[in-house]
C-alpha positions in Angstrom: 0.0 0.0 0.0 1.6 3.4 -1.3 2.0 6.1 1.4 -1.0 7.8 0.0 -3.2 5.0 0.1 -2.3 4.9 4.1 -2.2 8.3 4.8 -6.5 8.4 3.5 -7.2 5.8 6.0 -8.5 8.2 8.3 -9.2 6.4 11.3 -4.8 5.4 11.4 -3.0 7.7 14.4 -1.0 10.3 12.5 2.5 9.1 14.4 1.7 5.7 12.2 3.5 7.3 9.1 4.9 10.9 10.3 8.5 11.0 11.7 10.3 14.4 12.6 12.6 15.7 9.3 15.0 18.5 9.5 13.8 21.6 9.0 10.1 20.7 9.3 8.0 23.4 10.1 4.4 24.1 10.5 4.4 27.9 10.6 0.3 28.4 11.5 -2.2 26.6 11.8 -6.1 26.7 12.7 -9.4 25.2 13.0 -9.6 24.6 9.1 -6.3 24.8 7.9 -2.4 25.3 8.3 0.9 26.7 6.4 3.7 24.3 6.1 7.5 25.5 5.1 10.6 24.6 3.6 14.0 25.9 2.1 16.8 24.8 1.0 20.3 25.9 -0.9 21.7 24.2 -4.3 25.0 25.0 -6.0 22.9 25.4 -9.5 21.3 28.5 -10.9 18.0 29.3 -10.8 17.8 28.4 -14.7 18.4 24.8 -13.5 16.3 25.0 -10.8 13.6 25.7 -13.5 14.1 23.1 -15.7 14.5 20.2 -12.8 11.3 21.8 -11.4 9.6 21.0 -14.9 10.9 17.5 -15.0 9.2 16.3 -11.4 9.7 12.2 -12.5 13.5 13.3 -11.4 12.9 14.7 -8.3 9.0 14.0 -6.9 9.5 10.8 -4.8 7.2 7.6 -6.1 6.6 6.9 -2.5 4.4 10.1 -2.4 2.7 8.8 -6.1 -0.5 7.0 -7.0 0.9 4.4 -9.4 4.1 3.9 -7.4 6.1 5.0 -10.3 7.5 8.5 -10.7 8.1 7.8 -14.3 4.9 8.3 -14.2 4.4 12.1 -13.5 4.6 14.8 -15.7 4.0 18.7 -15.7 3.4 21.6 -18.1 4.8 24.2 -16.5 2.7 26.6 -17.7 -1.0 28.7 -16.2 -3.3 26.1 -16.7 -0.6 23.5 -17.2 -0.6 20.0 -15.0 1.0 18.1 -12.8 -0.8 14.7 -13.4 0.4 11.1 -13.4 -0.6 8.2 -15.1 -2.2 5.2 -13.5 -1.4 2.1 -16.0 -4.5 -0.2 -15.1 -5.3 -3.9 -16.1 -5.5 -4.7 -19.5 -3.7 -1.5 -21.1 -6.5 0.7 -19.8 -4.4 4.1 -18.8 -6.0 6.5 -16.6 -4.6 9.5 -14.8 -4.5 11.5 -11.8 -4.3 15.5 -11.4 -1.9 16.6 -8.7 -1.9 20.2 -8.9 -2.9 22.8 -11.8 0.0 25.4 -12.6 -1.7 29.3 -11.9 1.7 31.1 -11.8 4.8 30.4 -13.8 7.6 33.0 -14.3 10.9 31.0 -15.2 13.8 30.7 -12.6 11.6 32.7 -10.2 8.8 31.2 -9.3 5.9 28.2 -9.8 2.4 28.3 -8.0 0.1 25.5 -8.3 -3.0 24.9 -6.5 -3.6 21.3 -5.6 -4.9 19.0 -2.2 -2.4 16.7 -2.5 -2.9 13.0 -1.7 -6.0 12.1 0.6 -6.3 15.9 0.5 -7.8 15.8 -2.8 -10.9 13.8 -1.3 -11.7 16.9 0.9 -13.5 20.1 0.5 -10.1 22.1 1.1 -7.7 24.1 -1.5 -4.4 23.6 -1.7 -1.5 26.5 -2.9 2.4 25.3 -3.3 4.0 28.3 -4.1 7.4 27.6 -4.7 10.2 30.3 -5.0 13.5 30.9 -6.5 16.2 33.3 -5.6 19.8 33.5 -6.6 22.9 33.4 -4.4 26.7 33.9 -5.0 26.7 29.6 -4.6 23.9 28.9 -6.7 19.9 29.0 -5.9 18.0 29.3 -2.8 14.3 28.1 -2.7 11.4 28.0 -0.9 8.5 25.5 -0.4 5.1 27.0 0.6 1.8 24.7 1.1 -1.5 26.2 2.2 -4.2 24.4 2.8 -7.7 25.2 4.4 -11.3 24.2 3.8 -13.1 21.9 5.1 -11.6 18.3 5.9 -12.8 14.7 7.9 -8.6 14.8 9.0 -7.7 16.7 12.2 -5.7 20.0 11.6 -2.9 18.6 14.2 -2.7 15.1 13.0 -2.6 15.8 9.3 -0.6 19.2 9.4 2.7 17.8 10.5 2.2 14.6 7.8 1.8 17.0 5.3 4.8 18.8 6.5 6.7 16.4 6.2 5.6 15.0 2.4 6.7 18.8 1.7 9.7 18.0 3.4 11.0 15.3 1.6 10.1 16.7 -2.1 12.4 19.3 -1.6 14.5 17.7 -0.7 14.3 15.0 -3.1 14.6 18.5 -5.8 18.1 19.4 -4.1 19.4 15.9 -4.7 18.5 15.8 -8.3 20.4 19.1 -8.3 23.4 18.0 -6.8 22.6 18.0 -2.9 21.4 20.9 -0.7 24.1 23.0 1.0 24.7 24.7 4.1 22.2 27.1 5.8 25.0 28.7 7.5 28.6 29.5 6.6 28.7 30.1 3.0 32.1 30.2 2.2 31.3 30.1 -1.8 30.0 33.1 -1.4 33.3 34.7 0.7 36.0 36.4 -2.2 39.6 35.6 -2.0 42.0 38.1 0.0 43.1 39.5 -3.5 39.8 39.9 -5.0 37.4 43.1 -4.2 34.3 42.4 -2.5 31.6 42.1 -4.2 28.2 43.5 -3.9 25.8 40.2 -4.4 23.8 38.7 -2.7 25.0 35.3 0.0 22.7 32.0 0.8 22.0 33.6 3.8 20.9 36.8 2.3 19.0 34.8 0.0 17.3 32.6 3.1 16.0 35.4 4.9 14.7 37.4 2.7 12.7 34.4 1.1 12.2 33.2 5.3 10.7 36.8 5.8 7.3 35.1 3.7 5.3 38.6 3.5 1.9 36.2 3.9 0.2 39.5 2.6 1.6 39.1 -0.7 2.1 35.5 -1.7 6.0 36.1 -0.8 8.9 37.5 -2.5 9.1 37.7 -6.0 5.0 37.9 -6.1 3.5 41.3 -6.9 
């Protein structure tokens, strides 16, 4: 049974199939709904962040899938676009499953779809991954953001933090794809030489907080 398949079983204890991941966080959270969040650092540019974004059957971990397969996804990374998978069925028959529709795309900057995700998607609730890109002096910084609220069967403190950590590990699984995730802290990439001028550009912490600074009035940076 695929994690998504155990995580609709309602009546399971959320601490069945949730264990604590670095740099979880549920930032809010209320009677019906919550704001998970996630970032990370990659030595690639935001042009490559783009294009691995695009490609999510490199990156989106099959354990969070329908069919079990990530070969199985694919996205048009454009408004309107999808992220859907197909679910090869018994005797050829091919359906498919919508994850998300695409409602903002501005290469290298930033993606927005709105999609429940998982059991989510058999509730009355709305789903928003907004998912942000900012260059650094080492590569890319990026942000997760999934908001969800509506109405639901789950329990906001059992499924928020299960959630949280499905966020978690997609990211994740995007900074591998792009080489590995580095450092919060102590960007020496980012540090010139003693004989080289300083320059005036931005570091992966510079980068981190002003994407960590998540102006919930606007969406976040880089949305107007």
């Amino acid at each position: 049974m695929n994690f998504w398949n155990r995580m609709a079983t309602v009546l399971l204890p959320a601490a069945l199939f949730y264990a604590p991941a670095a740099g979880a966080k549920v930032i809010d959270q209320g009677d019906i709904g919550f704001t998970v969040a996630h970032t990370a650092q990659v030595a690639a540019t935001p042009g490559d962040v783009w294009k691995m974004l695009r490609t999510p059957d490199k990156w989106w971990s099959a354990e969070h899938s329908w069919s079990g397969d990530a070969a199985n996804f694919w996205l048009d990374a454009q408004a309107g676009g999808c992220f859907c998978e197909k679910l090869p069925g018994k005797d050829g028959a091919m359906g498919s499953v919508q994850h998300a529709r695409i409602i903002f795309a501005q290469p290298a900057q930033m993606m927005r779809l709105s999609g429940a995700f998982g059991p989510l998607q058999g509730e009355a609730v709305t789903g928003t991954l907004t998912i942000q890109i900012q260059p650094t002096a080492a590569g890319s910084a990026i942000r997760f953001d999934y908001v969800v609220g509506g109405y639901m069967r789950f329990k906001v403190g059992e499924i928020a933090p299960a959630v949280d950590q499905v966020i978690g590990e997609q990211l994740v699984g995007l900074a591998r794809a792009l080489g590995g995730a580095l450092p919060v802290t102590g960007d020496k990439a980012a540090e010139p030489a003693a004989d080289e001028p300083a320059k005036d550009e931005p570091s992966l912490d510079d980068a981190m907080a002003d994407l960590l600074k998540g102006d919930a009035a606007t969406g976040g940076a880089g949305d107007d």
